[in-house]
OpenMM code with the backbone's topology and positions (N, CA, C; nanometers):
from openmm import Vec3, app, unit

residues = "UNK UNK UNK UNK UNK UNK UNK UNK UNK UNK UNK UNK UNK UNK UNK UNK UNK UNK UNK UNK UNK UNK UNK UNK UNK UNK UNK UNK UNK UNK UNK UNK UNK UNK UNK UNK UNK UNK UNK UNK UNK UNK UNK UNK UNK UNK UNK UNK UNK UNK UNK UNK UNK UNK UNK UNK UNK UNK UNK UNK UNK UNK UNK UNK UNK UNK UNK UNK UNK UNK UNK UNK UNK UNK UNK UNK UNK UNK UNK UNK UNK UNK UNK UNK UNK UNK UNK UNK UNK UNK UNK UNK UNK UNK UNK UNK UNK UNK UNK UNK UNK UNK UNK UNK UNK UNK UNK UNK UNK UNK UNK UNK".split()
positions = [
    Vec3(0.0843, -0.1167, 0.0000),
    Vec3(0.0000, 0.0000, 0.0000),
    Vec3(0.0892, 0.1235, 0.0000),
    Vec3(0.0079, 0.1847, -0.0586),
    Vec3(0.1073, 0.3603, -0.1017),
    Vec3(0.0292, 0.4485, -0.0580),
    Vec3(0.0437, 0.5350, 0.0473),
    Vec3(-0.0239, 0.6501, 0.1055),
    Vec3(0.0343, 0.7411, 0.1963),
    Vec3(-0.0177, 0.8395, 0.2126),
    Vec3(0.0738, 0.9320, 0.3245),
    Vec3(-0.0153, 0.9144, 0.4108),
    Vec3(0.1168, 0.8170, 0.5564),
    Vec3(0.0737, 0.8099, 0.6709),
    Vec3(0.0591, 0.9323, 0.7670),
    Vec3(0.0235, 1.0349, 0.7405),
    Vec3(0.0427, 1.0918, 0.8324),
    Vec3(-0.1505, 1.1713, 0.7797),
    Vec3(-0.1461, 1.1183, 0.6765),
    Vec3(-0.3210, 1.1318, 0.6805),
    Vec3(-0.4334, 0.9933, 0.6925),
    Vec3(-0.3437, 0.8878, 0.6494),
    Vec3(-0.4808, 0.7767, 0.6601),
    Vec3(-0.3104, 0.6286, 0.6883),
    Vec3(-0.4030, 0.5251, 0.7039),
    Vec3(-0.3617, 0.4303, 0.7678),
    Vec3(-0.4128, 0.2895, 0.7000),
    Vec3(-0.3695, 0.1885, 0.7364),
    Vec3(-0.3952, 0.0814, 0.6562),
    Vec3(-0.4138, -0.0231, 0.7776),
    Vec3(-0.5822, -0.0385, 0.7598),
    Vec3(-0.6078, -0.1468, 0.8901),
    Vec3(-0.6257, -0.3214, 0.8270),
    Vec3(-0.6183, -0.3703, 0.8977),
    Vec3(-0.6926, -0.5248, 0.8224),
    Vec3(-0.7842, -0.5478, 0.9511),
    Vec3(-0.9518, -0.5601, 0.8599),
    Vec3(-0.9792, -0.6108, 0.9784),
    Vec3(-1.1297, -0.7009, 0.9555),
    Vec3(-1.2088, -0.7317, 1.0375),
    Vec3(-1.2871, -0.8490, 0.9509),
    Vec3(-1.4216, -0.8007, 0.8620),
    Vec3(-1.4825, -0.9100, 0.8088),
    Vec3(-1.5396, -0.8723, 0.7033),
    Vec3(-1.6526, -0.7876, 0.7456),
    Vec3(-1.7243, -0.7826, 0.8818),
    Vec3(-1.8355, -0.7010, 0.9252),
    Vec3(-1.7775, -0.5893, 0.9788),
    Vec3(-1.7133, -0.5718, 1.0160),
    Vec3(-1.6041, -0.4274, 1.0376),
    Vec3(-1.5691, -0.3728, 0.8760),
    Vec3(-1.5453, -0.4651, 0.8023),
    Vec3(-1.4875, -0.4211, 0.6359),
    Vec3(-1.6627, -0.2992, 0.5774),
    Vec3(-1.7171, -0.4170, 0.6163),
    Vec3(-1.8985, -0.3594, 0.5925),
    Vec3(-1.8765, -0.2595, 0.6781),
    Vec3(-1.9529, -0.1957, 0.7858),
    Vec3(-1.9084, -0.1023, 0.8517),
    Vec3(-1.8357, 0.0125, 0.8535),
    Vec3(-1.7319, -0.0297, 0.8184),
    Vec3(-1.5933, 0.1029, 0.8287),
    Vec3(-1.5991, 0.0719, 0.9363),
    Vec3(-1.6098, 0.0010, 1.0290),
    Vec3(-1.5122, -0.0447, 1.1920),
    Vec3(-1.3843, -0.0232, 1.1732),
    Vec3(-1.3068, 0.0876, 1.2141),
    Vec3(-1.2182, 0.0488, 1.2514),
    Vec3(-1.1501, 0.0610, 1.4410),
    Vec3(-1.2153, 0.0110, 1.4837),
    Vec3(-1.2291, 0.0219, 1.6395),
    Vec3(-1.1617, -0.1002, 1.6957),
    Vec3(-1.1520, -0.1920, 1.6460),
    Vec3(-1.0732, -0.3632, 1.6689),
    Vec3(-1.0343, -0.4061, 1.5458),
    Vec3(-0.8765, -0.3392, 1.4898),
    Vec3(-0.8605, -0.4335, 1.3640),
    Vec3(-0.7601, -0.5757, 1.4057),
    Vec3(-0.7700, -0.5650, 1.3172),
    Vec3(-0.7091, -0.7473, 1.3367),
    Vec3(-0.5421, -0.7429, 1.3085),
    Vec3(-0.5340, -0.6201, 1.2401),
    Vec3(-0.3633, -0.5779, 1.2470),
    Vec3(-0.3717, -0.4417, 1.1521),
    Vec3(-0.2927, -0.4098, 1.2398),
    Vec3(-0.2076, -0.2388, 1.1713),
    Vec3(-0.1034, -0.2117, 1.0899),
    Vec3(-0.1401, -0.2369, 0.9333),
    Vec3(-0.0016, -0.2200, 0.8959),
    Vec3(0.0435, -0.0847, 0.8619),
    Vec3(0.0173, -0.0180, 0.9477),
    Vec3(0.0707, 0.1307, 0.9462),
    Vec3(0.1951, 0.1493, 1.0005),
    Vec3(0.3030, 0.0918, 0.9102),
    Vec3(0.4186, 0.0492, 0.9978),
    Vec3(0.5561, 0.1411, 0.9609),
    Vec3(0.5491, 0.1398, 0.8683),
    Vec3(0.6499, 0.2254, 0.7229),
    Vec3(0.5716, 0.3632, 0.6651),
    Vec3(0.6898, 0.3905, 0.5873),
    Vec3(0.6587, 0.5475, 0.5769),
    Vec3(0.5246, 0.5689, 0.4702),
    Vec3(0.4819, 0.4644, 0.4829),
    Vec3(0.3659, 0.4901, 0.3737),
    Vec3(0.3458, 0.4195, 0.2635),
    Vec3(0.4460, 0.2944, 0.2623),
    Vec3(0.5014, 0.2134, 0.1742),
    Vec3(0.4881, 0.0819, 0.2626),
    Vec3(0.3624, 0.0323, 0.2516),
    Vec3(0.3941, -0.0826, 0.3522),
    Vec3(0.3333, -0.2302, 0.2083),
    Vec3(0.4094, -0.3230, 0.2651),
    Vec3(0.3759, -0.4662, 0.2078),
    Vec3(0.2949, -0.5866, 0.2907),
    Vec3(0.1891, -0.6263, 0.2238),
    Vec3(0.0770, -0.7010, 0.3338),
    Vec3(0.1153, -0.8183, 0.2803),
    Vec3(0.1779, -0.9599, 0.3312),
    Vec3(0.1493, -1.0676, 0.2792),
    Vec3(0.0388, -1.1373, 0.2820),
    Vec3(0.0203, -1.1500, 0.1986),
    Vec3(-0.1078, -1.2458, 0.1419),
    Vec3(-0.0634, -1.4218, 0.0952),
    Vec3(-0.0231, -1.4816, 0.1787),
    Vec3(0.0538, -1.6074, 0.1808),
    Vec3(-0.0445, -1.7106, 0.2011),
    Vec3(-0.1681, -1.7022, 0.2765),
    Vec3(-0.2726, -1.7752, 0.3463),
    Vec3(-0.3700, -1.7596, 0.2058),
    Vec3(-0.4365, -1.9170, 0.1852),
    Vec3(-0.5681, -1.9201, 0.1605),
    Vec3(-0.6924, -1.8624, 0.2294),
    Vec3(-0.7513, -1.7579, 0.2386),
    Vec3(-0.8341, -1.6798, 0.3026),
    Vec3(-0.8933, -1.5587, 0.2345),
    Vec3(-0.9517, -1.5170, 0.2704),
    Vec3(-1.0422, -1.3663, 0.2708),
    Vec3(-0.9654, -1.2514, 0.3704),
    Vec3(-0.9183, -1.1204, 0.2833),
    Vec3(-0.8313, -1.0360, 0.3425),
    Vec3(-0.9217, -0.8959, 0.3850),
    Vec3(-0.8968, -0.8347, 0.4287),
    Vec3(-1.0513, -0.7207, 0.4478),
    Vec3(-0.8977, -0.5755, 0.4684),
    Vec3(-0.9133, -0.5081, 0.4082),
    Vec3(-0.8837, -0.4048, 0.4260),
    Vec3(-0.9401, -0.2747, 0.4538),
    Vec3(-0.9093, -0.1958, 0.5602),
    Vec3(-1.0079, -0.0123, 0.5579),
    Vec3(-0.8761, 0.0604, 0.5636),
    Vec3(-0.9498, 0.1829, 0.5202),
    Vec3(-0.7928, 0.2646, 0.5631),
    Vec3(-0.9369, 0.3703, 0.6683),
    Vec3(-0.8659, 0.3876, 0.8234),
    Vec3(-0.9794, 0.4149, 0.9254),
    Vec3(-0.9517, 0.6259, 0.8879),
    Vec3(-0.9694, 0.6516, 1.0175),
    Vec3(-0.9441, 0.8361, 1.0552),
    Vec3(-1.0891, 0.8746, 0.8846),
    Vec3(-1.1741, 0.7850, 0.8563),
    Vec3(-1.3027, 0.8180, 0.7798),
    Vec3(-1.2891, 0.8467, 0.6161),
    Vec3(-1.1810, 0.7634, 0.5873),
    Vec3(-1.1772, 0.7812, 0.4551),
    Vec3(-1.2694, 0.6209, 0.4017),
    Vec3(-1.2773, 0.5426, 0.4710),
    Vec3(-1.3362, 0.4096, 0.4352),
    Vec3(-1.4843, 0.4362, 0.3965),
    Vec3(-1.5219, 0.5512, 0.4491),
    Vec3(-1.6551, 0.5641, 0.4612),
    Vec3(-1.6235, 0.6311, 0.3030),
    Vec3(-1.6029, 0.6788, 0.2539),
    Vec3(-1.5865, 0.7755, 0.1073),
    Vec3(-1.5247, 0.6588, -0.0007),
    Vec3(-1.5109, 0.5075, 0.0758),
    Vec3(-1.4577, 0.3597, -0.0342),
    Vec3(-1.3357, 0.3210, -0.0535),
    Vec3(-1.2930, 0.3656, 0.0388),
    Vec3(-1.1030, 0.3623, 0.0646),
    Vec3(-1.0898, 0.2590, 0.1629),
    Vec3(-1.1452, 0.1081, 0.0767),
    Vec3(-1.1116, -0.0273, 0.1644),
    Vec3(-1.0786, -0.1180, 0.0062),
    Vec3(-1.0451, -0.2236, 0.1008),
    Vec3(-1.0053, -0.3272, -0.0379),
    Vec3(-1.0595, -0.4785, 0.0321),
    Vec3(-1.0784, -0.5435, -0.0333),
    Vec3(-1.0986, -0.6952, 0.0106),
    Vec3(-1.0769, -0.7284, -0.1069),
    Vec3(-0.9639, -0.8851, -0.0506),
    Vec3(-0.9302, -0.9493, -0.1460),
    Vec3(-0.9230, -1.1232, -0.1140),
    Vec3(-0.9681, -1.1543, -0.1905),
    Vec3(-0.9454, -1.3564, -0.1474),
    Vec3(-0.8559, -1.4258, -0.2524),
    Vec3(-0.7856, -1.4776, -0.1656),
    Vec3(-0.6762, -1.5555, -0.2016),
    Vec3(-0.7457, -1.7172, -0.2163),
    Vec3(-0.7012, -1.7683, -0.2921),
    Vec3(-0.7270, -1.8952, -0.3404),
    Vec3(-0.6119, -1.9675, -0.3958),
    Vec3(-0.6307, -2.1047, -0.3393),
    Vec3(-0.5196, -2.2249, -0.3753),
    Vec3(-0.4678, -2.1748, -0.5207),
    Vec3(-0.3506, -2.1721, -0.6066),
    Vec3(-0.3513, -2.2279, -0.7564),
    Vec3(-0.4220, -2.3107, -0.8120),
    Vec3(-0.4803, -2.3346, -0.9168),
    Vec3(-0.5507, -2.4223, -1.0090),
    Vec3(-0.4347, -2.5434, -1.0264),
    Vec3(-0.4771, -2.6500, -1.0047),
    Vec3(-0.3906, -2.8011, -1.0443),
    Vec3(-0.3402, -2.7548, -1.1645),
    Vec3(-0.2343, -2.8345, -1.1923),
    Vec3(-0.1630, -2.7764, -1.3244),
    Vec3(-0.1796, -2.8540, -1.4325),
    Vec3(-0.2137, -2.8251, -1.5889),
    Vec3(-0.2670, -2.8766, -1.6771),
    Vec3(-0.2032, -3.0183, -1.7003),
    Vec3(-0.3354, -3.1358, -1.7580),
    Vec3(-0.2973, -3.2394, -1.7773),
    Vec3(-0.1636, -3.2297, -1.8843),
    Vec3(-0.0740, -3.3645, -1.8971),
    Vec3(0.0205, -3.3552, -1.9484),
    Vec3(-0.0162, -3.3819, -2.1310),
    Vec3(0.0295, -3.3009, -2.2262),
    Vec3(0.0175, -3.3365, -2.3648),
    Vec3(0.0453, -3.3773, -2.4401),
    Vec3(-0.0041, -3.4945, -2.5082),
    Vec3(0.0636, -3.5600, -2.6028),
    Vec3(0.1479, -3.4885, -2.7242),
    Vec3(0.1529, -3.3470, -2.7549),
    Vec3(0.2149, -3.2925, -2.8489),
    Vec3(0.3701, -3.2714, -2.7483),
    Vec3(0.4841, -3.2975, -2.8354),
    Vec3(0.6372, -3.2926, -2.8150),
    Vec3(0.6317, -3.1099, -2.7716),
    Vec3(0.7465, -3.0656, -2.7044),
    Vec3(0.7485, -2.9281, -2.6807),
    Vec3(0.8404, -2.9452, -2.7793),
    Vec3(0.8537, -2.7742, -2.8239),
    Vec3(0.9925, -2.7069, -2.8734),
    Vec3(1.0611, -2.6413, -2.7540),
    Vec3(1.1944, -2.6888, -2.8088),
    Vec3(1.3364, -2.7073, -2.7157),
    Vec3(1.3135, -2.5487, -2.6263),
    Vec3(1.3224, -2.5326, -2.5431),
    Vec3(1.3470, -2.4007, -2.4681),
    Vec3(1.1893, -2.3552, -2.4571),
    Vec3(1.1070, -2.4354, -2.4454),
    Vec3(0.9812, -2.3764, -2.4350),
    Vec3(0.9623, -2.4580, -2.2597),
    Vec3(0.9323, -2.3789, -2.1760),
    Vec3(0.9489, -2.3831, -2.0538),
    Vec3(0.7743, -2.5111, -2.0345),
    Vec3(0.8296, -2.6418, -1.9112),
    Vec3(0.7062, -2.7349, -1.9534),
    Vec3(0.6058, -2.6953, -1.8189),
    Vec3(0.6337, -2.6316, -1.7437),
    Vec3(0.5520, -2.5871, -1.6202),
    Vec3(0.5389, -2.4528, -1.6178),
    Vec3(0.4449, -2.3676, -1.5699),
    Vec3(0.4171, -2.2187, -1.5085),
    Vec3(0.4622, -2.2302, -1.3691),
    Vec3(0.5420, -2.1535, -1.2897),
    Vec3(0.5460, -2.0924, -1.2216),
    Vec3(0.4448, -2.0538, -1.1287),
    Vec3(0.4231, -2.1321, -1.0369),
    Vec3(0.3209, -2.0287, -0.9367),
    Vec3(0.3117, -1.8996, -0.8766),
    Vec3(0.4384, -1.8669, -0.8839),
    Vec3(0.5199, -1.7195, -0.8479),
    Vec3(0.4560, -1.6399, -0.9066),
    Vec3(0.4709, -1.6556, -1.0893),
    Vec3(0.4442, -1.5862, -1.1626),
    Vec3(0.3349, -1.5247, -1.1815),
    Vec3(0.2355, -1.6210, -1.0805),
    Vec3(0.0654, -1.5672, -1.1027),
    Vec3(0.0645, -1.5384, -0.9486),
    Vec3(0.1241, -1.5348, -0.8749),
    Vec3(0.0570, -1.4630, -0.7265),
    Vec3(0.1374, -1.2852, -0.7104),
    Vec3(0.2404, -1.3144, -0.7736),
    Vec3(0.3255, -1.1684, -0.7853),
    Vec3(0.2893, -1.0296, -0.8485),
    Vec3(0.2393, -1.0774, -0.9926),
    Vec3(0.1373, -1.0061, -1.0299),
    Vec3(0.0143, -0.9252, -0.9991),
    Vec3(-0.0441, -1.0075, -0.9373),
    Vec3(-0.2222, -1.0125, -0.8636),
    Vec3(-0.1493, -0.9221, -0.7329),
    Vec3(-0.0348, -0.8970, -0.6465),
    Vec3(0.0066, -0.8098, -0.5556),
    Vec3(0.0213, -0.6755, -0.5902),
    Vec3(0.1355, -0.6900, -0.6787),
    Vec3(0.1250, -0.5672, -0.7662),
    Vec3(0.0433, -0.5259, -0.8202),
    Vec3(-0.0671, -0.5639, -0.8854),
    Vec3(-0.2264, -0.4951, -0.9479),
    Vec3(-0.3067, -0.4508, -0.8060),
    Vec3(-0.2973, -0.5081, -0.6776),
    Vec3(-0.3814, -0.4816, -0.5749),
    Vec3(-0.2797, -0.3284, -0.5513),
    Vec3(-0.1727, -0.3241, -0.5555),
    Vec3(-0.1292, -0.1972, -0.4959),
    Vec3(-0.1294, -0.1056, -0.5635),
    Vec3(-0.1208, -0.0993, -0.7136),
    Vec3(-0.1285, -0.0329, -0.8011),
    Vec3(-0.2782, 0.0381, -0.7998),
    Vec3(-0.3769, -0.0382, -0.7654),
    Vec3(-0.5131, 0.0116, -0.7897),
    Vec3(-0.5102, 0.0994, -0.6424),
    Vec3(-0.4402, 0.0484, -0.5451),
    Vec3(-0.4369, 0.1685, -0.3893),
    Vec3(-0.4007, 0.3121, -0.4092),
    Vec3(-0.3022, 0.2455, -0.5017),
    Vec3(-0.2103, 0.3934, -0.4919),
    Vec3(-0.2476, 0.4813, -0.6058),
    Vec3(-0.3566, 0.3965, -0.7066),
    Vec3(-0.4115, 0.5600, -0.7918),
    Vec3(-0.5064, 0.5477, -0.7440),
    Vec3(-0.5682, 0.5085, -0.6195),
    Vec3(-0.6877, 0.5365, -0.5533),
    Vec3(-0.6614, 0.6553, -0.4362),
    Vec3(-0.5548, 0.6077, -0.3926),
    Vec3(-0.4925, 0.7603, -0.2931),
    Vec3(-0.4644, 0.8597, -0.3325),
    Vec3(-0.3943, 0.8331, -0.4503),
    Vec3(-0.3538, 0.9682, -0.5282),
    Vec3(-0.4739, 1.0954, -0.6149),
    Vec3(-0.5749, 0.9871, -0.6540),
    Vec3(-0.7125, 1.0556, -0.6867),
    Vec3(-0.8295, 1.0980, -0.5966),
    Vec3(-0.7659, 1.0358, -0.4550),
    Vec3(-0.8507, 1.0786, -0.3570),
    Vec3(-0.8326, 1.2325, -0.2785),
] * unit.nanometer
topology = app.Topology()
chain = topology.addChain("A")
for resn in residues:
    res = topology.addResidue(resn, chain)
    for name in ("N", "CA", "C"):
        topology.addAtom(name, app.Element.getBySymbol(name[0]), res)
């Protein structure tokens, strides 16, 4: 998340608080860094984000659910060409989906 801490904050907290704008009991504060903070999202789960001090109320929250990878495609009877890589990367698809969640924060702060 990208914001200036010294106007709003980055709570996690649960999904009826997410409804709400509760931010009165979050479940963690990552208001930790200068405004530049990184949330791991490592867990299969439902993530609830507000940013509290009443900007949540104006839509300045995020929720996001994380889900297992998809099993990886059956194997194909067609031969590969040489240097054509035979697996994806799971990396490659959770790294992404981080960077698009922060990217959408931070031209959401910046337009706010």
């Amino acid at each position: 998340f990208v914001y200036d801490r010294n106007q709003m904050n980055v709570l996690e907290v649960n999904k009826t608080d997410y409804e709400s704008c509760n931010s009165d009991h979050p479940l963690h504060n990552w208001t930790t860094g200068a405004g530049r903070d990184v949330v791991p999202l490592n867990v299969t789960r439902h993530y609830y984000f507000i940013s509290g001090k009443g900007f949540c109320y104006g839509g300045m929250k995020l929720a996001v659910r994380v889900e297992n990878p998809p099993p990886p495609p059956s194997a194909s009877p067609i031969k590969e060409k040489s240097g054509t890589p035979s697996t994806l990367y799971r990396g490659q698809l959770v790294l992404p989906a981080v960077f698009a969640i922060g990217a959408v924060w931070d031209a959401f702060v910046r337009f706010w």
